[in-house]
Every structure is written in C-alpha cells, then in structure tokens.
N, C-alpha and C positions, 0 to 999 in steps of 0.2 A: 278605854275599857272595851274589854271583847265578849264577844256574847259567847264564847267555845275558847275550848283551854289546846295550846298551840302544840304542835311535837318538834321537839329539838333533835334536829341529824344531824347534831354534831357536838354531843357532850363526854365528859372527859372526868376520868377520876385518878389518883393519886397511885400508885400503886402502891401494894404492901409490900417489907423485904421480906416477905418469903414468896413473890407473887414468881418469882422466877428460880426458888430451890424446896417447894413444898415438893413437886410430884418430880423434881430435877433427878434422871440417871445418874446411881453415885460411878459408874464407869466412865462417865465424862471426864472427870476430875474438871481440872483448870482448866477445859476445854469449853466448859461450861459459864454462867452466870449466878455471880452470889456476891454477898457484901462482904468487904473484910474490913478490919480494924488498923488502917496506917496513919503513922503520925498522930496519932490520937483521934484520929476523923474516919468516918465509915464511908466508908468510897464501894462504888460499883465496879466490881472485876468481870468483866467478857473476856473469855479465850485468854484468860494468863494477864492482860491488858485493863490500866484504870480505863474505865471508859466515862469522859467528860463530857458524852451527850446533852445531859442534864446535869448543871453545876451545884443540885442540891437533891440529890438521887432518892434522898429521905424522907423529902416535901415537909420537913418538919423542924424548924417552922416553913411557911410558902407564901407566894406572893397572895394579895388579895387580885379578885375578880377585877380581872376591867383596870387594872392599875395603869396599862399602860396605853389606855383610849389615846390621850393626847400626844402621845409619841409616837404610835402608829401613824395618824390621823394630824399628820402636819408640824407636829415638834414645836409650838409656838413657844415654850419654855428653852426652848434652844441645851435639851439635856443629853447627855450619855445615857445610855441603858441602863447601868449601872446606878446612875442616879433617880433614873425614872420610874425604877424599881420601889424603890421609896421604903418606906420601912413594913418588913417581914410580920405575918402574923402566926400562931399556932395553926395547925393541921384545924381543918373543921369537921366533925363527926361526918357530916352530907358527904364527903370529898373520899371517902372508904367504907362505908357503912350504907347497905340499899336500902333500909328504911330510914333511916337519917334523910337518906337523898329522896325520896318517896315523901318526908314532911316538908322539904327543902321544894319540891317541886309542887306540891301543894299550894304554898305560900304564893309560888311563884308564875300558876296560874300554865304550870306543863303539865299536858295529858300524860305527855310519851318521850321519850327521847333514848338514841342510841348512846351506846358510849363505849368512848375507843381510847387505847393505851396514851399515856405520857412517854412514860421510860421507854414502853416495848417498840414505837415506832422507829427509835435508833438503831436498834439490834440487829437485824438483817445485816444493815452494813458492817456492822461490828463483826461477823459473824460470818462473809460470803467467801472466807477462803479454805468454809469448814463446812460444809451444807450439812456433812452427818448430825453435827452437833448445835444447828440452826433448827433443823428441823426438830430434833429434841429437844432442845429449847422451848421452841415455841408451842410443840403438842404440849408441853408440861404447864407450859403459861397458862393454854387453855382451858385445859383442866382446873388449874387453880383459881379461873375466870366465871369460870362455871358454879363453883363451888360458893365465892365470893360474892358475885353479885350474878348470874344467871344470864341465857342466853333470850329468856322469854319472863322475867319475872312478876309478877303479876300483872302481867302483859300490860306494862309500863313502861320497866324499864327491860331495854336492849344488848347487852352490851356482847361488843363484837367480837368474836376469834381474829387469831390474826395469824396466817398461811403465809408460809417462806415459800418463796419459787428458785431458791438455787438446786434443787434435786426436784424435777419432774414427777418423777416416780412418788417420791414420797409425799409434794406436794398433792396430788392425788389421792393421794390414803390418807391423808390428815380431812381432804374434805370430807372425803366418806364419811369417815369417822365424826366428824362435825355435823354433819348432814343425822345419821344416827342418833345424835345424840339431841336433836333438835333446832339446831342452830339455821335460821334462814339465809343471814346475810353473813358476808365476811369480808374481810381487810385486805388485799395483798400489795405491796409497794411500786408506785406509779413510774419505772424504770427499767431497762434492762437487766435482767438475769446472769449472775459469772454461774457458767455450769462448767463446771472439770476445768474451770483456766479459763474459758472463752465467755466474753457473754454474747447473750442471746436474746431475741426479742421476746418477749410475755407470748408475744402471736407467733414463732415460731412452729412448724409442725411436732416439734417432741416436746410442747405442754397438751395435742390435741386431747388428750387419755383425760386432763383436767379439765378442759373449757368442754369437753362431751358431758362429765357429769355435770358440770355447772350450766348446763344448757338443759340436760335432761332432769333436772331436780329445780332449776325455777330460781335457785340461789340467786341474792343479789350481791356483785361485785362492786365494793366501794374498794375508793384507791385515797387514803388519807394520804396527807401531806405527813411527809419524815423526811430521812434522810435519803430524799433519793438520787440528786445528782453532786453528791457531794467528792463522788470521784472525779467530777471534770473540777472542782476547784482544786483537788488535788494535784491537775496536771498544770496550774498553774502556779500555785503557791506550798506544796509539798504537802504532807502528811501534817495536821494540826492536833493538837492535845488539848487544844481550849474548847468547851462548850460551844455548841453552834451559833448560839445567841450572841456569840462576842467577839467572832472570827471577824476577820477582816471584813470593810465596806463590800469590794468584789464579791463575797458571795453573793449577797443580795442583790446584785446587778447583774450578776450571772447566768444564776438558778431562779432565778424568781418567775414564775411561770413556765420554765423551760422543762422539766421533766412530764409538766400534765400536760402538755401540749403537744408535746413528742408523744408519750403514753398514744394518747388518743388518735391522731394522726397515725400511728402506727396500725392501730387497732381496724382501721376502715382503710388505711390504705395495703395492709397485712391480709384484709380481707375474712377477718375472724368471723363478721356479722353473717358473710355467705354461707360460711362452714358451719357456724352454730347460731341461728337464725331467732332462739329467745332468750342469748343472753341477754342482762341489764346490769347496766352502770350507775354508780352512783360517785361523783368526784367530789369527797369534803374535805373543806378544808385548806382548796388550794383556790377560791376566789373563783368570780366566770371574765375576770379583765381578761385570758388571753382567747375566751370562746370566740369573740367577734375578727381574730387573728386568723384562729385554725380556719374559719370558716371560709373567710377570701382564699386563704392558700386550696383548701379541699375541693373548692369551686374552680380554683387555677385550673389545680390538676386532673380534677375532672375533663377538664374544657381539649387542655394539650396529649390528653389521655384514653382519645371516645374508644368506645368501649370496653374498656380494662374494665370499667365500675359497671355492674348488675341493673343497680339502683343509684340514683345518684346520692354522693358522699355527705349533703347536707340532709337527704331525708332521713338515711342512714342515723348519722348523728341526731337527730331531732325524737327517733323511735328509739334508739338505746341507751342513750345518755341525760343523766339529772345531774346537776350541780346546786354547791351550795354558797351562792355568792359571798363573798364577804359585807360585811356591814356598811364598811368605807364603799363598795363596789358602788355607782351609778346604777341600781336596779331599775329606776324607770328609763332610762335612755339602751341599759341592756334589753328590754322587756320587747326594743324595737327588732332585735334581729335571734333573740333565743324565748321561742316558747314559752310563758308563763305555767305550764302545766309543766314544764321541764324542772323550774327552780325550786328548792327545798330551804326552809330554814334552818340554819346553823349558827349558834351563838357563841360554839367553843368555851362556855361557860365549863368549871371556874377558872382557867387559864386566865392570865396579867393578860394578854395581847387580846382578848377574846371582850363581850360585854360584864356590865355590871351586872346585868340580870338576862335571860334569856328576851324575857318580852321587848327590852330595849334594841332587838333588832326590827319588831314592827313598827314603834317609835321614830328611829331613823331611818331606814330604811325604806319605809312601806309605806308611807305617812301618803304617797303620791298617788297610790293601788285605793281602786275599792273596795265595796266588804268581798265581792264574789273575790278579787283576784286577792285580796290581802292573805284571805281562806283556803284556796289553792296553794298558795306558798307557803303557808306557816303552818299547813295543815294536813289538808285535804290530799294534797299532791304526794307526801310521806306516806298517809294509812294505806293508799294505794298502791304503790308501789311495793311496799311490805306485805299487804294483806292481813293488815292485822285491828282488829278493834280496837279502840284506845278513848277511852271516859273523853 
C-alpha cells in the first residue's frame, strides 16, 4: 500500500473510428485515413492501403490488460502469440470514455497519467511518402483528441498530440497550433524523417524552426515506441501486410532497442542540446535496457572526440532525458548507472504486453527502492517534469 496515488507516463486508450475522419479534409480522399467495409470486416485504410498495423483496428472486442505478462517475461508456457492472446474480451467503457477512465483510475489508486495513441502510432510510416496528407491526418487526430478525452483534463488525465516530422514546415505549425491550444507535451516518432524522398535526421538544421519553439515554450518531447524502424526490416525481408505483432522473429532482433538508441545518440551527438539548451525528453515505452549501451558508446566518443562535445555527452544525457523502463527492466541494477530522478513510471495499462494494473509496476519492479526513491519514480519525477498538480 502507498501513502500517495502514483502518475502513469505511459497510458493508452483505444481509439474510436472516427478518431481519424471526424475533423479529416474531404480533399484528401484515399489519401487519407478511414474505415471501410471489406469482406464483410471493417479494416483500416491509410493512403488507398489496408493498413495491418493493428490486427483488430476496432478494439472490439480487445485483448485483456496484462494478458501477455508471461510471454513477454520468459514464455514458460512455451506459447505463440496468437495463443497467448487467449480469449478476447468486449471493449471496456475506461478504454474510450475519460470519465470511465477517471473511475477506473480511481479504483486503481492513479493520480495522473498520460496517454498516447494505439492505432495512431503506425501511421507516420503508413503515411511518409505523402507528408501533405500525414500532416493532415494527424492535425485532424488532434483535434479529435482534444475533443475526446483532453489535453489537460481535469488535470488528471494527459493525453498527448501526436506531430508528424516528414514536412518541417508544417511540423512547426502543428506545434504552434498545439501549444495554443494548451497542450504541454507531445509525441513525435523516435527515427529518421523521409523529407521530399531523402530522409533526414529529427536534429537536422531544417527542423531547427521546430526544436526553437520547442525550446522556447518548455514543451516536453516524448518519443513513444511505434513503428519506427520498420524500414530496415524492410531491407531485409520485403514490404509486410501482417500486423507488427506477428511479423517474423528478426524484427524483434533487429529493431528492438535500435531506433531509441540511434534517436538519442543522434540527438547529443547532432548537438541539438547546444543549440536548444531547455529542451526535455521523455522516452516511453521503449524500455532503459539499451541506456546503459548508449552511455559506454557516448563516453567512447567523447573520449576519441576531445573537444567536439561542449559538455560532456553523459551529463548532457543525464539533464535532458527521462525514461520509462519497462516492468521486466532490472531497475535496481539500472538505478546504478541512470539517475533515479531520470526514471518515470509507465505501465502501458490497458495493453496485453503492458500490466494488469498500473500499481503492479511498484509491485515488481520497485519492490527493491525505498519510499523516497519508490516516490521519485512513480511520482514525484512526472509532476515535475510536466509541472502540473495531480491529487
């Protein structure tokens, strides 16, 4: 039992089908994102294309919370996915509905928590050889994000916009525009950028018009896990129509770590921190296994490097970057070489992969932490970083 109700950075709702054609430009047409009726099944269409990002687009029925603890976490049942999935239940009001999720999080002893797209985190790639209509997309998601469950709503619940960076420009004017409308934090995908054919790095000097507002407004920069290096499995195994969750073993051997790792290392070794000096990062969703990786390499390169870096590349990383380990993660053995004031709770509640209930990451996870440090991570270290009150 906790004496203080905990903030979860890292929760997840269902989306609705119209969460991506309420406020959608009808001059998109097929350009666009919207449900149709094939085979007698309602599939997701992106740009003309089913898109099998998510193999059940409608969440309805959806997996239960936490179903798939024991398959992440060592497979003792020796199952397929598919099996471990186990049987479907109806959509739950909590999982679309913000006062639903406000009694759900009640029960469940959450002050606060963020919360970030299912379906929307595929789109980008669905989308990056169209930026026009990426970008429209996702201002119109926003919008209808906004509407749905709020970007501050009774300053509980969070839930986050989500910024395409294939168009510079307009990624720019989307923040604005989010920034207006009240939004502190946002979303943008932890990879390289295709701009006009080429891609580019996020720290490139033609986003600097974006990381200057994002610098001068305070904004926080989370990089949730999607789909972001799903073009280098491409280079190995072709173009895929299946669901991510069922693609071959190699992705997960691949990309597993590889995109936040690159992100970030780009980010201090691109030099973004010198240029815009209060950005902040938040990484959920993508585990801290490969932080203690980046850090030998940043140190490397430091070393073979003297004076390229300002400030050296670890302190760097220590004042702009939070993470939100995963459950499974080692947190006491990571707590030796990342910060404890750095790390954030995220339960990825109600996702199968994610827990049964949010507090069952202080349960496992934290069991090893004091009250001070348990409080820091599951708490203290979120309101901060957001600046935001929370019961």
């Amino acid at each position: 039992m906790l004496d203080f109700k905990i903030f979860d950075f890292d929760g997840h709702y269902y989306e609705a089908t119209d969460a991506f054609t309420r406020y959608a430009d009808p001059a998109l047409g097929e350009r666009g994102a919207t449900f149709r009726t094939i085979d007698g099944k309602q599939r997701f269409v992106v740009g003309g294309k089913v898109n099998r990002y998510i193999a059940n687009p409608t969440f309805d029925p959806v997996a239960k919370p936490g179903i798939l603890h024991d398959w992440y976490r060592g497979n003792p049942k020796r199952q397929g996915i598919k099996e471990a999935f186990g049987e479907l239940e109806p959509i739950r009001p909590a999982y679309r509905d913000r006062d639903a999720r406000l009694a759900a999080m009640d029960e469940q002893g959450v002050g606060g928590t963020l919360l970030f797209p299912t379906l929307g985190v595929g789109l980008e790639e669905a989308l990056k050889d169209d930026p026009e209509a990426a970008s429209s997309v996702f201002s119109g998601f926003n919008r209808w994000l906004e509407d749905d469950w709020g970007y501050r709503y009774q300053d509980r619940i969070f839930a986050v916009p989500y910024v395409a960076m294939l168009d510079p420009d307009a990624a720019h004017d989307e923040l604005q525009r989010l920034l207006d409308r009240g939004a502190f934090i946002i979303n943008i995908r932890c990879s390289p950028a295709l701009v006009k054919g080429t891609y580019h790095s996020p720290f490139d000097p033609i986003f600097d018009r974006f990381w200057s507002l994002a610098n001068e407004s305070g904004v926080v920069v989370a990089t949730h896990a999607g789909l972001d290096y799903d073009f280098i499995m491409d280079m190995w195994e072709g173009s895929s129509e299946t669901s991510s969750l069922f693609r071959s073993p190699l992705r997960g051997v691949i990309t597993k770590n590889r995109g936040v790792l690159d992100f970030y290392a780009a980010a201090i070794c691109q030099l973004i921190f010198e240029r815009f000096p209060q950005l902040r990062f938040a990484s959920v969703e993508n585990g801290a296994g490969w932080l203690p990786d980046l850090r030998h390499r940043l140190a490397d390169a430091a070393n073979r490097n003297p004076g390229y870096f300002k400030t050296e590349p670890l302190d760097v990383l220590d004042e702009h970057v939070w993470v939100t380990p995963f459950w499974e993660d080692d947190v006491s053995e990571l707590s030796s070489e990342v910060k404890v004031e750095r790390m954030l709770l995220g339960s990825d509640w109600p996702h199968a992969e994610g827990v049964v209930k949010p507090l069952d990451f202080v349960t496992n996870s934290l069991s090893w932490a004091d009250e001070t440090v348990t409080r820091k991570i599951s708490r203290d270290n979120a309101l901060e970083l957001l600046g935001v009150p929370v019961p």
